[in-house]
C-alpha positions in Angstrom: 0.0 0.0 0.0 2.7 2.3 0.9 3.8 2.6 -2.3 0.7 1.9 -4.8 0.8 5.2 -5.8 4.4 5.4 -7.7 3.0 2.1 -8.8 0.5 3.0 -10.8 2.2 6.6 -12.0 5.6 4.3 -13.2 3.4 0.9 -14.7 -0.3 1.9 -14.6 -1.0 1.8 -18.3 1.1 -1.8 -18.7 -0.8 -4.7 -19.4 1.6 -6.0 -16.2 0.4 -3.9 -14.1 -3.4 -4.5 -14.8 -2.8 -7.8 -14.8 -1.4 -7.7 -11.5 -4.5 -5.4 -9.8 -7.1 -8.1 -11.5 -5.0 -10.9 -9.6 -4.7 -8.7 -5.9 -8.6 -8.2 -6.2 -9.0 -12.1 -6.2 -6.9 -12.4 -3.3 -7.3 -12.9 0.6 -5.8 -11.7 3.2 -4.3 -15.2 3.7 -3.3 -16.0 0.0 -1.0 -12.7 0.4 0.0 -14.0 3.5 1.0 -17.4 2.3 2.9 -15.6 -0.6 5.1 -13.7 2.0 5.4 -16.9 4.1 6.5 -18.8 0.4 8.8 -16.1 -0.6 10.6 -15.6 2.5 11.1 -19.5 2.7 12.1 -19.3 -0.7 14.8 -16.5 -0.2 16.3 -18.9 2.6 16.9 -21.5 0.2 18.1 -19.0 -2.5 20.7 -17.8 0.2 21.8 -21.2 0.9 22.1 -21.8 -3.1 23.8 -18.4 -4.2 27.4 -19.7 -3.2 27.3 -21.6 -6.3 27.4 -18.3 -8.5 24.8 -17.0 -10.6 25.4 -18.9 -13.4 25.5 -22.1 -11.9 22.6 -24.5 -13.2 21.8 -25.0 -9.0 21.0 -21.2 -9.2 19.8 -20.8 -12.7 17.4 -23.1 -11.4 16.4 -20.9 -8.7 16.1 -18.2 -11.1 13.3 -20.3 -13.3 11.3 -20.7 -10.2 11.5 -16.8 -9.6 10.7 -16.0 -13.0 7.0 -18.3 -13.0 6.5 -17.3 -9.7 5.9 -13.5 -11.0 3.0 -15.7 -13.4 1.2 -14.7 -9.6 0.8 -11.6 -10.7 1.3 -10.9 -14.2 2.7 -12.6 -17.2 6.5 -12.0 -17.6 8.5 -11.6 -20.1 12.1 -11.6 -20.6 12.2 -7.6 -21.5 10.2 -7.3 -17.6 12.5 -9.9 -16.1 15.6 -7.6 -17.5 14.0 -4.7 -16.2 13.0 -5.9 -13.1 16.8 -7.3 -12.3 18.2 -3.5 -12.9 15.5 -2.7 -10.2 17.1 -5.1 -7.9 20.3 -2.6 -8.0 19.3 0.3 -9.2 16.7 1.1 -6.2 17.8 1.6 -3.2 14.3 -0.3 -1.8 14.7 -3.6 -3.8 18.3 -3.7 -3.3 17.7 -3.5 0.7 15.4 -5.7 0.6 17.4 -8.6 -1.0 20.9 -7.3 0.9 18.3 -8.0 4.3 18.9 -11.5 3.2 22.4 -11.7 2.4 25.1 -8.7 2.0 25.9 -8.9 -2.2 22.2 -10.8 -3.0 20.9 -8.1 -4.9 23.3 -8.3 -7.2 23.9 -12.4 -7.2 20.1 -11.7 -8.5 20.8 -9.1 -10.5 23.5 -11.3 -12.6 21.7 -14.5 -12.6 18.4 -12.8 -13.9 20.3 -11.2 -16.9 22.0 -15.0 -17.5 18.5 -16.1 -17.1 17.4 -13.8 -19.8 20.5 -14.0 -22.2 20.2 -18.4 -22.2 16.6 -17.9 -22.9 17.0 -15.5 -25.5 20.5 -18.0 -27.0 17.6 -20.6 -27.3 15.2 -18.7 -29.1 
């Protein structure tokens, strides 16, 4: 809620961000709950995993599962996913978030989205 409003100014007219306001409004209180429960067990295990570098296939793995999880709330993309990795460093919010983790896990993310993204797009 606190920031909904820069939300909507930055991504209101993407079909991402629609997509993602249709999803909330069929949400409880518990499935948002669950989510936070889910992605703070999943940031445990991506902590425990992101010794083995970005690239490794152990954390590439990792990296698939964060990319369909966003399939939550809207339908990425690999342009998004890029986007949304320079967000991870870039803001000062995202990176503090992930650094609340493990110091350097913001940018761990950071690279391992962008391999994510470039071996996606190699395959294409």
């Amino acid at each position: 809620k606190r920031y909904a409003a820069e939300v909507k100014e930055r991504w209101g007219n993407t079909d991402a961000y629609k997509q993602s306001q249709e999803r909330l409004k069929k949400m409880s209180k518990s499935d948002i709950e669950k989510i936070k429960k889910d992605g703070d067990a999943f940031m445990k295990i991506v902590v425990a995993t992101m010794h083995h570098g970005a690239t490794s296939p152990e954390f590439q793995a990792l990296i698939a599962e964060h990319y369909n999880a966003l399939r939550t709330w809207y339908e990425p993309n690999l342009e998004l996913y890029r986007g949304l990795a320079n967000m991870y460093i870039d803001d000062p919010r995202f990176r503090a978030y992930y650094e609340k983790y493990a110091p350097g896990l913001a940018q761990v993310m950071h690279d391992a989205m962008i391999a994510y993204c470039d071996n996606k797009e190699k395959k294409k």
